[in-house]
N, C-alpha and C positions, 0 to 999 in steps of 0.2 A: 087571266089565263082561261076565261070561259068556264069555269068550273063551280058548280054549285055546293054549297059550300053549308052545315051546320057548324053551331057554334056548343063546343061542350064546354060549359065552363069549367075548371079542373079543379076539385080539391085541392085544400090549402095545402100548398107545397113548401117546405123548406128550401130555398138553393141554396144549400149550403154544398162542398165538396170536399175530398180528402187535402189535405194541406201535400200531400206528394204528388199530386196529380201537376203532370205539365198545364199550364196556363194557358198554351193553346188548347188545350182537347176540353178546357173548361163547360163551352157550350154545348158540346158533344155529349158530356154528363150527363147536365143538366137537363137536355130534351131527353135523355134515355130515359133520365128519373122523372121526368113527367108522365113519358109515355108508361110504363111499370104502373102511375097513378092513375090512369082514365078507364075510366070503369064502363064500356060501350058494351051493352045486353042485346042487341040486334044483330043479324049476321051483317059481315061485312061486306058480302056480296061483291060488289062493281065500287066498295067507297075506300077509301083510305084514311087511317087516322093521322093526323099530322100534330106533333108539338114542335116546340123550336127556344130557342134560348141565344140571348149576345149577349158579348161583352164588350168592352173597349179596353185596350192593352196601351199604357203607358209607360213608357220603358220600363219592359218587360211584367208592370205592376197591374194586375187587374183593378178592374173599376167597372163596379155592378151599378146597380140603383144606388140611389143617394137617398140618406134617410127621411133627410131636413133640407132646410135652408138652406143652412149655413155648410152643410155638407157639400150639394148643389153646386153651391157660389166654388168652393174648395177645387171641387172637380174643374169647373171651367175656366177658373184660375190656372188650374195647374196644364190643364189642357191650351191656354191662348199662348199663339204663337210656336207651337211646336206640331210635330206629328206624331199621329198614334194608329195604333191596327185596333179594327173591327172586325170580330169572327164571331159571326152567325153560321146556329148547327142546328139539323133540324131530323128530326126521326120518324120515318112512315114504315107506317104498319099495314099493312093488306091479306089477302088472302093469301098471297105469291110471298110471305114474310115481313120480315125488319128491312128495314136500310136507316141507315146514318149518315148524313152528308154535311158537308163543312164549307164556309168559303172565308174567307181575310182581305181586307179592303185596308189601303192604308190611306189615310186623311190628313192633311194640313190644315192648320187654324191658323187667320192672320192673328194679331196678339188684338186681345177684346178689352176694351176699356171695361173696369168697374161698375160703372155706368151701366153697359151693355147687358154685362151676366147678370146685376137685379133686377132690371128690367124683363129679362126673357126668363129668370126665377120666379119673377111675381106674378108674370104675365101666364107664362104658358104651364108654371107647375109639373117641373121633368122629372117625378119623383118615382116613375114607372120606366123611366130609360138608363141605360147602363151610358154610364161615363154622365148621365144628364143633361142630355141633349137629344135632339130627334133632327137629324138632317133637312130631314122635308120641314120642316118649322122655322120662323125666325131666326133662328138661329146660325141656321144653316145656311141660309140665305146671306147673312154678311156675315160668317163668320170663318164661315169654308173656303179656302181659297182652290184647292184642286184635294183631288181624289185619285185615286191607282187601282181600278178595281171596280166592283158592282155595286153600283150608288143604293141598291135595292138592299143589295148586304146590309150596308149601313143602316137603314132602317130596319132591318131585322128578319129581312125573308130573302137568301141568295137564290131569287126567281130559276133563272137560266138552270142555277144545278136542278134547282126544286124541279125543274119541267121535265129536264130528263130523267130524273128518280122516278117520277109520277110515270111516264111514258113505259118505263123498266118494269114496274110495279102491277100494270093493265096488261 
């Protein structure tokens, strides 16, 4: 998007959330509660602080990061050959306020040989991705058969909404 960009790393955060919260608004939480956590001493002038947080929705069952392996494997097992929602949510904070934005992408998996998921387990180490997988990876590449929605979502940043937030924001 042309935009220059620091990186604040964030103290260690729990995601954890309330067990009554709807499972869509999961993501939306979680960036609130990151942002609540970035501790930026600078005025903000002209910049915006950005967090953001996905998940991947399995009939109707969230699915965060995987802890392990054998979790990993679990997930993409459970995920081959069926479809699932991704909703990435993301929360900017500026001078002009808060904003919270959301977007849901639904994905197809062809069904992925055993084979397939150790090999993109071992290889790529998806233990930082919700559902444990990363689109733009191997993975995604044979494993994705169509998408409904903002392939960017999927990967963790619904660009489009993010641009108009950004535009709103300045």
């Amino acid at each position: 998007m042309d935009l220059r960009v620091e990186i604040i790393p964030p103290s260690n955060i729990i995601e954890d959330y309330p067990p009554t919260l709807n499972v869509e608004e999961i993501p939306a939480y979680l960036s609130q509660k990151k942002m609540a956590n970035i501790h930026y001493d600078k005025p903000l002038d002209n910049k915006i602080i950005l967090t953001s947080d996905t998940i991947v929705l399995l009939d109707g069952t969230p699915l965060g990061k995987p802890q392990d392996e054998m979790q990993a494997r679990q997930m993409l097992s459970d995920l081959s050959g069926k479809q699932h929602s991704v909703i990435s949510a993301c929360c900017l904070k500026s001078t002009n306020g808060i904003q919270t934005i959301s977007d849901k992408t639904l994905v197809w998996f062809a069904p992925l040989a055993e084979k397939e998921i150790n090999y993109y387990v071992l290889r790529y180490q998806p233990f930082d991705k919700a559902g444990s997988y990363g689109i733009q990876e191997w993975i995604g590449l044979i494993g994705v058969e169509r998408i409904e929605g903002s392939f960017y979502n999927v990967m963790g940043l619904p660009c489009h909404k993010l641009h108009r937030a950004i535009r709103n924001l300045i």
